[in-house]
Structures are given as C-alpha cells and as structure tokens.
C-alpha positions in Angstrom: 172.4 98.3 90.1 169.7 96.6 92.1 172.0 96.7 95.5 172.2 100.4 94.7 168.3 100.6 94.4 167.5 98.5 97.4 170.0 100.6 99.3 168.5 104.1 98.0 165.2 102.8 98.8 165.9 102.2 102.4 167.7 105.5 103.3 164.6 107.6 101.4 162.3 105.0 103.9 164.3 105.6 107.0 163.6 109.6 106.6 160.3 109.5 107.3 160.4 106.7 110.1 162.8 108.5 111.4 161.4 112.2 111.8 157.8 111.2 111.9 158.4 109.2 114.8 160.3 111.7 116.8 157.7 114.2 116.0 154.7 111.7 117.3 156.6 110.9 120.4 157.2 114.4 121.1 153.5 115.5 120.8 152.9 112.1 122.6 155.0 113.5 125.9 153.5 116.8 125.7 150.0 115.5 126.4 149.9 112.2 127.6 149.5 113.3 131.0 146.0 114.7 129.8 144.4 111.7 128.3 143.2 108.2 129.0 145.3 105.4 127.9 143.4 102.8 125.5 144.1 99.1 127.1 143.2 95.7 126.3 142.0 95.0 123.5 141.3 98.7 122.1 145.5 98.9 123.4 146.2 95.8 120.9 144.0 97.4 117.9 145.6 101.1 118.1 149.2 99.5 118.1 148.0 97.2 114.8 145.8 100.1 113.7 148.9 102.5 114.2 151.9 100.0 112.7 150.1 98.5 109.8 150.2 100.8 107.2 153.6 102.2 108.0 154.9 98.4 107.8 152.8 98.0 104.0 154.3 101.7 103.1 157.9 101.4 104.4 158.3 97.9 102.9 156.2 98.3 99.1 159.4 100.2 97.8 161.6 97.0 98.2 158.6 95.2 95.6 159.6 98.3 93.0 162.5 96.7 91.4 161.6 95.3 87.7 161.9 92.4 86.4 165.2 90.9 84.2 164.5 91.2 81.7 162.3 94.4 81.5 159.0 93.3 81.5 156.9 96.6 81.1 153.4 95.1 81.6 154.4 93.2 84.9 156.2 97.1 85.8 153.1 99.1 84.9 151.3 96.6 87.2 153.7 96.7 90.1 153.6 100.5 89.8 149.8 100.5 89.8 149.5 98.7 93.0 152.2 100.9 94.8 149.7 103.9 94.2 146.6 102.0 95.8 148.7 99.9 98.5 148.4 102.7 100.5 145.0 103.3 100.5 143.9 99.5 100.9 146.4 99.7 103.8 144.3 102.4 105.6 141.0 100.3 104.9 142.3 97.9 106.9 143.5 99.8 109.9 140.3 101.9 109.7 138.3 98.0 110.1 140.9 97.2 112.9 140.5 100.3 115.1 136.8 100.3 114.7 136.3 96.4 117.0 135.2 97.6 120.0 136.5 97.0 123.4 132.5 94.7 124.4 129.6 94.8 122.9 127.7 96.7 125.7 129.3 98.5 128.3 127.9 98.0 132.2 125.3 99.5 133.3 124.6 101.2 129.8 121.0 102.5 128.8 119.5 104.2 125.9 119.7 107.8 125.3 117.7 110.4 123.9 120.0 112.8 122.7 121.2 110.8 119.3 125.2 110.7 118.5 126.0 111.0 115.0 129.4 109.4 113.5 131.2 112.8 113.8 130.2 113.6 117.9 133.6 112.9 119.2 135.4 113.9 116.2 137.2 117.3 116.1 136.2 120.3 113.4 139.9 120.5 112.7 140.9 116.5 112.4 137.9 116.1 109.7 139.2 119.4 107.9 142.7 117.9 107.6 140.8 114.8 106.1 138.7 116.3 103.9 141.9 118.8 102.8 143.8 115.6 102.0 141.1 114.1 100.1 140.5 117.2 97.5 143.9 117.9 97.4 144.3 114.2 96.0 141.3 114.2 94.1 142.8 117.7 92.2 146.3 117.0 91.8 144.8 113.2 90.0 142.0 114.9 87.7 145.0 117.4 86.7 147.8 114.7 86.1 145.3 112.3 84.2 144.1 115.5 81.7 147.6 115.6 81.0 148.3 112.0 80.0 148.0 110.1 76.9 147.2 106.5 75.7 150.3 104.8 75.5 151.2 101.9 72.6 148.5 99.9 73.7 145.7 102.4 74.6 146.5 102.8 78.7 146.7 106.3 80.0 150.5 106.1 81.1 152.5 108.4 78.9 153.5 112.1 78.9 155.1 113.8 76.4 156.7 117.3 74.4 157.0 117.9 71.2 160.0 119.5 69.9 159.4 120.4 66.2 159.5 116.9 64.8 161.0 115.2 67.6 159.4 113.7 70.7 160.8 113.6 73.9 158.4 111.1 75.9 158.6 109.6 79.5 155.3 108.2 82.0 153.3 110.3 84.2 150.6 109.3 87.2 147.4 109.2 84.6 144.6 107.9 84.6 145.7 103.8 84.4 147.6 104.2 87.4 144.5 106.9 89.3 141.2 104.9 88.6 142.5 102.3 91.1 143.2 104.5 93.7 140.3 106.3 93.6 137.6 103.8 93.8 139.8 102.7 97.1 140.1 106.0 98.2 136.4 105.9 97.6 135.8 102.5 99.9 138.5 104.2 102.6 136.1 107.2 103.2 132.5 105.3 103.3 134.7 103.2 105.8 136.1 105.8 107.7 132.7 107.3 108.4 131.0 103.6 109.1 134.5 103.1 111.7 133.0 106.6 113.3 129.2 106.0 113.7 130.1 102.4 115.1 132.0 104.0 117.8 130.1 106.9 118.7 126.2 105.2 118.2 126.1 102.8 121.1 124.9 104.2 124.6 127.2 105.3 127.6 128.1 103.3 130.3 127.8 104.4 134.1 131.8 106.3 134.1 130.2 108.6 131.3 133.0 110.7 132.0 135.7 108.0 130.7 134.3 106.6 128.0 133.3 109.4 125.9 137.3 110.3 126.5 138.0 106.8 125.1 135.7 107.5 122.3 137.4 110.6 121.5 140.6 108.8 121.3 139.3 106.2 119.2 137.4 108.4 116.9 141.1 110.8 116.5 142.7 107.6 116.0 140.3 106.3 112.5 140.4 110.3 111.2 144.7 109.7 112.0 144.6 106.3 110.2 142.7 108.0 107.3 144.7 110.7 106.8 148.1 109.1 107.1 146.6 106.5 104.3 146.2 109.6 102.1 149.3 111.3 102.8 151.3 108.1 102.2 149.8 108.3 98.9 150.0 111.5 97.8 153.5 111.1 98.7 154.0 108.3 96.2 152.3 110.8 93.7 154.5 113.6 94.1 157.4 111.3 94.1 156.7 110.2 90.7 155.4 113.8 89.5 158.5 115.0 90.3 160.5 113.1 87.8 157.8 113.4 85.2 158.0 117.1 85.7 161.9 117.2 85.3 161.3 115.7 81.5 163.0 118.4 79.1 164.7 118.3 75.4 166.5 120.1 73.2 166.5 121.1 69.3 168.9 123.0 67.5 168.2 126.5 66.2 170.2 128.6 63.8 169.2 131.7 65.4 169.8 130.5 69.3 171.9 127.4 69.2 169.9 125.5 70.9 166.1 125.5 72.6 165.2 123.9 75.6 162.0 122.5 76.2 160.8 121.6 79.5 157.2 120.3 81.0 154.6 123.2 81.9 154.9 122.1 85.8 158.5 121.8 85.6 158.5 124.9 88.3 157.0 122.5 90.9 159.9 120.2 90.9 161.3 121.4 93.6 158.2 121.5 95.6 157.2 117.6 94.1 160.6 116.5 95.6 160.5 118.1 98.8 156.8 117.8 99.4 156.7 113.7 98.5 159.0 113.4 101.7 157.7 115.8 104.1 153.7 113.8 103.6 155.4 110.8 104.2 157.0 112.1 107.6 153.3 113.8 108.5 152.2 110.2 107.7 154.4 108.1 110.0 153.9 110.7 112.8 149.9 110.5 112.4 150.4 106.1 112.4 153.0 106.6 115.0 150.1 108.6 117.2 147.7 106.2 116.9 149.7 103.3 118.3 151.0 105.3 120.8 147.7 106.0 121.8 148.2 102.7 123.8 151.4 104.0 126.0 149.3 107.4 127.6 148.8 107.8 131.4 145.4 107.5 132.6 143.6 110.6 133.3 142.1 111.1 136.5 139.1 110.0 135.6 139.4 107.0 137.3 140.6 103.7 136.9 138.1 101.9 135.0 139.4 99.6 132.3 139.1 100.8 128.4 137.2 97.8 127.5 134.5 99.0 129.4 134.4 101.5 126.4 132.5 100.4 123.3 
C-alpha cells in the first residue's frame, strides 16, 4: 500500500514539473532576447529563489504517508504543515531574491523623485497577487464555516446527516487554515519589504540597466509570491475535492433509496482539475524566476548585474 502511495504521489508530482516547466521555458524563448540577464550573485539568488519552493512542494507529498500504526494526532499534524509548507517556502525565496547584487552601485547619487516598493512592479503581476490572495482568503473563511470541532474540540471534521445516521469524513477547517494564514500573513508584509528594498536605493550611472534589472527582480519576488500561493491553494483544492465527494445513503419506502451528497459536491470536478492546473501555473511562475538567470543581455550594454542593487 505505501509503494502504491509513494508511486501515485510521484506521477501526480511529475505533472506539474513537467507542464509548468515547458510552459516557463517557452515564455522564457519568446522573450529572452528582450531582457537583461541577472548574473553573479542576483544569477545565484533567482536560481535558489526560483528552485526552492518547487523542491519543498514537489518533495512534502513523500512526508504524507501515516504512521503504523495510525496515529491520528501525529497525521493531523503532518497534514497541517503540508498546508503552510508552502507558504513558509515562499518566505524564504521572497528573503533570498531580495539580497542585493552591492550595497551601492557606482557612481550612484540621491534622487529627488522618491521610488515606492511597487515602481518597477507591473499593475497586472500585483493583480494576479492580490487575486490569489482573496481567492485563498475566501475559499478558507468558507471551508472553516463549514467545519466542526472534532472529538477533541479541533475544527477538522465535516459531516451529513442522514436521518439518524451520520456519514462524517475531514475537511480543510479552521485547525488546518489558522496556520496558513498567519504565514500567508508574514509572506505578504515580506513580499512588499523584498520590493521597497529593491526599488528604494538610488540609480547608478547605466540608469538604463539597472532599472531593467530591478524590474526583473521585482517580477521575480511578485513570481515567488504567487507561486507560494498557488502551490497552496492547490493543496486546498486537492483535499476539498475529496471532502466534497462525501455522500450516503438511507433507505426509503417510498424511493428505495436516498442519496445524500455534500452542498459543494458540484465543484468536484472543478476541485480535482483545478488543484493540478495551480500547481502547473506554480512551477512555471518558480521555473521563471530561475530562468531569469539564463536570458541574453539586452543591448543596453554590458555592464555586470551586480552593479544593480
């Protein structure tokens, strides 16, 4: 049985590697002739920034097998953490794409016109962020609402009531959401510190060049972000999916039998297909970041990234 897990678990993980990095490389070759390429050190800290969380994501499902005997306290744990891993994940490839390049770029002097953490950042990148981040926030305030205290008072369990019978299985509530969201929490204030920390210090003499690096660098924390939130969300749906195929049945003299099902079992098939396709969207966003390090130089120039803060 656990071969047969461990072996499911890496085919479902080798989807999303697989057609999220196909996709990245293909936007990757479509515009790489357009953009500077990050070196150095800011090279080193995309690829890190860019592989880390899909490494923590693509390797957390092999930690998912419980314990002999069933422990349910150690699997209510391990199922906790799988939710937040995620998110801590992004934290720390938001902190790693943030180290600059130096501390002070040549020839640099202080501006008047101030920068603000979102100068080089696109309108559309920060939608897709803030659209990830409510659409989490919404789909956890509605899956909490509908769990319940389980035997020992954490909000775990979901259930239907069938006349006098129960039909009960374990939803994404509130024990498993709190945790997440006080990291989603951190992963946002961090996001936005990552930005102004890039953006705030002045210009050096190839003006030109740098802001292009910042850009880059700016793209690449909203990408890191993002791809933190879509990896979980993905584990969300994953998991709403099966609570949402719960159903039961009581006999009736009249009809036989009655079938009871859950009142979002209409949006299993969107759970189950949608869990997979954020986890692609994920990888390609991670995959984009790194590759951010492989692009041809523009022709700006050939001045070296690290002269970029």
């Amino acid at each position: 049985m656990q071969f047969t897990t461990l072996s499911l678990s890496w085919v479902l993980a080798g989807i999303p590697l697989l057609v999220g990095g196909l996709l990245a490389v293909g936007v990757w070759a479509v515009r790489r002739r357009g953009e500077v390429r990050l070196s150095g050190r800011l090279g080193a800290f995309a690829i890190v920034g860019g592989l880390l969380p899909v490494l923590v994501n693509s390797g957390e499902s092999l930690l998912l097998v419980a314990p002999d005997p069933f422990d349910e306290t150690a699997w209510l744990g391990i199922r906790q953490a799988q939710y937040a891993t995620p998110v801590v994940a992004g934290i720390v490839a938001v902190a790693v794409l943030a180290i600059p390049g130096r501390r002070r770029p040549p020839g640099s002097a202080a501006e008047i016109a101030r920068r603000t953490a979102f100068t080089f950042v696109s309108t559309g990148r920060l939608a897709g962020l803030i659209a990830a981040t409510l659409v989490t926030i919404a789909v956890t305030v509605a899956a909490g609402a509908a769990s319940a205290p389980d035997s020992a008072g954490r909000y775990t369990s979901f259930s239907l009531r069938l006349g006098s019978v129960t039909a009960g299985t374990t939803i994404y509530g509130w024990f498993f959401s709190l945790p997440s969201l006080a990291a989603l929490a951190i992963l946002l204030a961090a996001t936005i510190l990552a930005l102004a920390r890039i953006a705030r210090p002045p210009l050096g003499e190839a003006r030109e060049h740098e802001a292009a690096i910042r850009r880059i660098r700016s793209r690449n924390v909203v990408a890191a972000a993002t791809a933190a939130i879509a990896f979980h969300l993905s584990s969300v749906f994953d998991s709403l999916a099966g609570t949402s195929m719960l159903a039961g049945t009581v006999p009736s003299r009249e009809a036989g039998t009655i079938t009871v099902r859950t009142t979002f079992a209409a949006l299993t098939p969107v759970l189950s297909v949608g869990w997979i396709v954020l986890a692609c969207l994920a990888v390609a966003l991670c995959a984009g970041v790194a590759l951010a390090a492989a692009r041809r130089p523009a022709r700006l120039g050939r001045v070296g990234a690290e002269a970029a803060t």
